[in-house]
C-alpha positions, 0 to 999 in steps of 0.5 A, spaced: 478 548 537 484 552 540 490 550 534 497 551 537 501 544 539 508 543 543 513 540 539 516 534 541 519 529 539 518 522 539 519 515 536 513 513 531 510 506 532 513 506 524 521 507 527 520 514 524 521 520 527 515 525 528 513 531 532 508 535 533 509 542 531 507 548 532 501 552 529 499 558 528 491 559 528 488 557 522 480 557 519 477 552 522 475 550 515 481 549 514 483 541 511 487 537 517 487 543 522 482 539 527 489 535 528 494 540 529 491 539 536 492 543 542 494 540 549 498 547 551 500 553 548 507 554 552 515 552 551 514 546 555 522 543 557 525 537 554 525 531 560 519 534 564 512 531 565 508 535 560 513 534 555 513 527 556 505 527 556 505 531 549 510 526 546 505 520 548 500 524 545 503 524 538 506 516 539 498 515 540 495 519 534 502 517 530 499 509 531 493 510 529 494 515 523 497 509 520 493 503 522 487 506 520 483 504 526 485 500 533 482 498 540 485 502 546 487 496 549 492 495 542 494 502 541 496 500 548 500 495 545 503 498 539 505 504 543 508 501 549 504 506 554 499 503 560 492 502 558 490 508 563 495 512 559 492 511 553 484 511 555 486 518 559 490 521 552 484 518 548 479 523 552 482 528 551 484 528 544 476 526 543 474 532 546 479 536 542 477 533 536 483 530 534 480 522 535 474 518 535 471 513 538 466 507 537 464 501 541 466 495 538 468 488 541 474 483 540 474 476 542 467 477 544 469 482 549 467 489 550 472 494 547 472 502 544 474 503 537 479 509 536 479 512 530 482 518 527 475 524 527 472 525 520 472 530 519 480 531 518 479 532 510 481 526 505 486 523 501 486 519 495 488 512 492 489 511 485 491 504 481 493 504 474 494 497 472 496 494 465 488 495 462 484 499 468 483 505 473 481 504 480 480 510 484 478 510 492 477 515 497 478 514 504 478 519 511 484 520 516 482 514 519 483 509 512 475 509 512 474 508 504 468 512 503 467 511 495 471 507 490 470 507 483 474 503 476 474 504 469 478 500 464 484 503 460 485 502 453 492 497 454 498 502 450 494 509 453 498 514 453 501 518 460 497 524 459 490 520 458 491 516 463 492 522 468 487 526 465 481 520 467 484 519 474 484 527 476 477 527 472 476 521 477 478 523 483 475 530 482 468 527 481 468 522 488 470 528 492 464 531 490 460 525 490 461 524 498 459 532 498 467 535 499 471 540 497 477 541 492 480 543 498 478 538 503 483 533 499 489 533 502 493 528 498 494 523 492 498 516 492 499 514 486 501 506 483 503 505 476 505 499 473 513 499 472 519 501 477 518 509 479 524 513 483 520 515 488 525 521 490 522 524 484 515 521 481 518 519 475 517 513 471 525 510 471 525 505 466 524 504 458 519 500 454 516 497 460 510 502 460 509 504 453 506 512 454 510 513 459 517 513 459 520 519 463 514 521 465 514 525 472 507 524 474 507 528 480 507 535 475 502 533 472 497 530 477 499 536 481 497 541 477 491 537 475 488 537 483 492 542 488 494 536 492 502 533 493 502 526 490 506 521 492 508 515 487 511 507 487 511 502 483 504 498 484 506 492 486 510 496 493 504 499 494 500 491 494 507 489 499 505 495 503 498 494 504 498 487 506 503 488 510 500 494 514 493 490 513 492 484 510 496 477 510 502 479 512 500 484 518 505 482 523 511 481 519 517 484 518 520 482 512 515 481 507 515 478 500 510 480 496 508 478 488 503 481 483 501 476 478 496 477 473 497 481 466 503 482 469 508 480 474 511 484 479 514 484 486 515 488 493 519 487 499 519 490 505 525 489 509 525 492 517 517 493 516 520 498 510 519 499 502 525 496 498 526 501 493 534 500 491 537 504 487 533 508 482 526 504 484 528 497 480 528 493 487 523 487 487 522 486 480 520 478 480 518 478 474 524 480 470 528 475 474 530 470 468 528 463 469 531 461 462 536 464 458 535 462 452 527 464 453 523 469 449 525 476 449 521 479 454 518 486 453 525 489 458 528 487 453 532 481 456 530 473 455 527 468 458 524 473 464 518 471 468 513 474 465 514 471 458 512 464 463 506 467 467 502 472 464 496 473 462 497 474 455 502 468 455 498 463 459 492 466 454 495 464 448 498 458 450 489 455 451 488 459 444 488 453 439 485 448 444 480 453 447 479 458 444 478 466 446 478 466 453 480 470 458 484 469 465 478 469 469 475 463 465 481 459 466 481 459 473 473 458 473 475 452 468 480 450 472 476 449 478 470 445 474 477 440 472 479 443 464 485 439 464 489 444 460 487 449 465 489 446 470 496 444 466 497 452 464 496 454 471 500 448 475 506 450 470 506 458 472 505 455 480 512 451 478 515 458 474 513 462 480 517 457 485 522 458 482 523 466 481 520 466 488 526 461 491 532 465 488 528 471 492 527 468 498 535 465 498 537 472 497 533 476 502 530 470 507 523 473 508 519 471 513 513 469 509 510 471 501 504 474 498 501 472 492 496 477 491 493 479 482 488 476 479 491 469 478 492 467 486 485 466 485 486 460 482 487 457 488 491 451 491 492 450 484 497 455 483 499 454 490 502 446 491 507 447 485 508 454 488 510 451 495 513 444 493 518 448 488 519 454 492 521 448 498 525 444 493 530 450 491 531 454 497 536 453 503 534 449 508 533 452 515 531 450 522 525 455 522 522 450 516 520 452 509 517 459 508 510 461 509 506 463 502 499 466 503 494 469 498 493 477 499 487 478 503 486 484 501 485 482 493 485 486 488 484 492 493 490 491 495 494 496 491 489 502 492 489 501 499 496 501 499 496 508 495 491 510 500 496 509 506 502 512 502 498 519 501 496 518 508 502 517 511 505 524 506 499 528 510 502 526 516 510 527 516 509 533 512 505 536 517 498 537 514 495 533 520 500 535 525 506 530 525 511 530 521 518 527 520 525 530 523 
């Protein structure tokens, strides 16, 4: 496949401006070179049919770069162009080997399914939560292709851990009958705030093991591949809000609740990070400030109400050693004192996500973590509080879901942010201006 393209600029479906940029000839081994298609070798002029042609094209591939996978008739939506349009570029990228294309139906009608080609290399996802490891592997077109977890010992050290993620990630590369070179980037969430500018752990003490560390230096020398890295629970907000509960949303409120709590917004479609990747952080909002002293070293913080260990430890005389999933499951056979833990953390939750929601009004909340499958157990409180404590508004109480993406939500997250690195830094030929 002849690998120059035209340069042009364009408004992402994303609101990021991309461009599809020149390339010189490149082995066609080479991971992400299918992309870097060509439609014409000659300067065309700004304003001109051809060069118009060529931005749609990279409005089309842009689309689908970040949703994975759309019908024609969606990307006709998404993009704004006619359908006629999009199912002429669609050929012509498919014969290119650009994009793929499959039958599928929507709403008991025929349709064609456009996805990125397969061929294009592979990026990685990885999840470190407070006890475990999840590493997945998708295509260009978010088609996970393996996915593996481990447990992690729950003081491990920054460099173990990174370690058994690079040893994971090499592993189902080779599993799928790849090479090194085919992945082309890493996503990598962790549980505490990261400056995203830089990859580095921001805060102390909320990550034993890890303070300070840079985590793309490490990774990066261990694979061969950039690596991108948020905060976990941005990447959970992220992914739901590109494919799972809040698809459709501008503004989006996410909590991870489980060993830990944490939270993600997206504003403007975008990621909230603030000032030094701090923005968010529920779990460390203060519900009572004469409450016991949190791991950040503040009193009374959410999480000293609603995590694991606490809720755990509040079951221990009456029942014994057991774990979160147990309680839920007790819960749901009508254990009283588990219905109580859980209904009291949905009453703490509303609280917390009510000062949220006064101060950024979002238009609906995710509650994704372990303890959302504890159902409307946990979410009656959660809503009869959070409608009690914020401002009334004509648009009526905020919208609160469960992830739909579940315990996935993350990794798929991590995968989409490797994702979009690849594109804005041009190893699928589009990149940011």
């Amino acid at each position: 496949m002849d690998t120059t393209t035209v340069s042009t600029a364009l408004r992402a479906p994303s609101d990021t401006a991309v461009f599809l940029r020149p390339a010189a000839p490149a082995p066609p081994s080479a991971p992400g070179n299918a992309i870097v298609a060509a439609v014409r070798a000659d300067r065309v002029t700004p304003g001109s049919q051809t060069s118009l042609r060529e931005a749609n094209r990279a409005r089309i591939v842009s689309a689908v770069q970040q949703r994975g996978s759309l019908t024609q008739i969606e990307l006709a939506g998404v993009t704004g162009l006619s359908p006629a349009t999009v199912s002429n570029i669609v050929k012509e990228l498919s014969t290119a080997g650009v994009l793929h294309t499959s039958p599928s139906t929507r709403s008991g009608r025929r349709a064609l399914l456009v996805t990125l080609a397969r061929n294009l290399g592979l990026v990685a996802g990885v999840h470190f939560g407070t006890r475990s490891l999840r590493v997945a592997l998708a295509d260009a077109s978010m088609r996970v292709v393996a996915d593996q977890r481990m447990p992690l010992a729950p003081d491990h050290r920054a460099d173990t851990g990174l370690q058994r993620a690079a040893l994971l990630v090499s592993e189902l590369v080779a599993s799928v009958d790849a090479g090194p070179e085919e992945l082309l980037a890493v996503g990598v969430g962790v549980p505490a705030p990261v400056d995203v500018r830089t990859g580095r752990i921001a805060t102390v003490g909320m990550l034993r093991g890890w303070d300070g560390v840079v985590v793309p230096e490490i990774l990066e020398a261990e694979l061969g591949a950039p690596v991108t890295v948020d905060n976990d629970a941005n990447l959970g907000a992220l992914a739901e809000t590109r494919f799972g509960a809040a698809v459709g949303h501008e503004a989006v409120a996410y909590l991870r609740v489980s060993h830990g709590v944490g939270g993600g917004l997206v504003l403007g479609g975008r990621l909230v990070h603030g000032r030094a990747g701090v923005a968010g952080e529920i779990g460390h909002v203060t519900i009572d400030e004469n409450g016991p002293i949190c791991r950040c070293g503040n009193r009374g913080c959410l999480e000293m109400f609603v995590g694991a260990n606490v809720l755990l430890g509040m079951l221990s005389e009456s029942r014994g050693h057991l774990t979160l999933r147990d309680v839920i499951a007790r819960a749901r056979e009508g254990d009283p004192g588990c219905r109580r833990v859980l209904f009291d953390a949905g009453q703490h939750l509303g609280v917390a996500a009510a000062n949220l929601c006064n101060l950024v009004d979002p238009e609906i909340v995710v509650v994704g973590g372990q303890l959302a499958e504890a159902g409307e157990t946990l979410f009656d409180p959660l809503r009869t509080v959070l409608q009690q404590r914020t401002v009334p508004s004509i648009a009526g109480p905020v919208q609160v879901v469960a992830s739909e993406l579940g315990s996935a939500a993350e990794v798929r997250g991590a995968l989409a942010v490797a994702l979009d690195s690849v594109r804005v830094g041009g190893a699928l030929g589009v990149v940011g201006a």
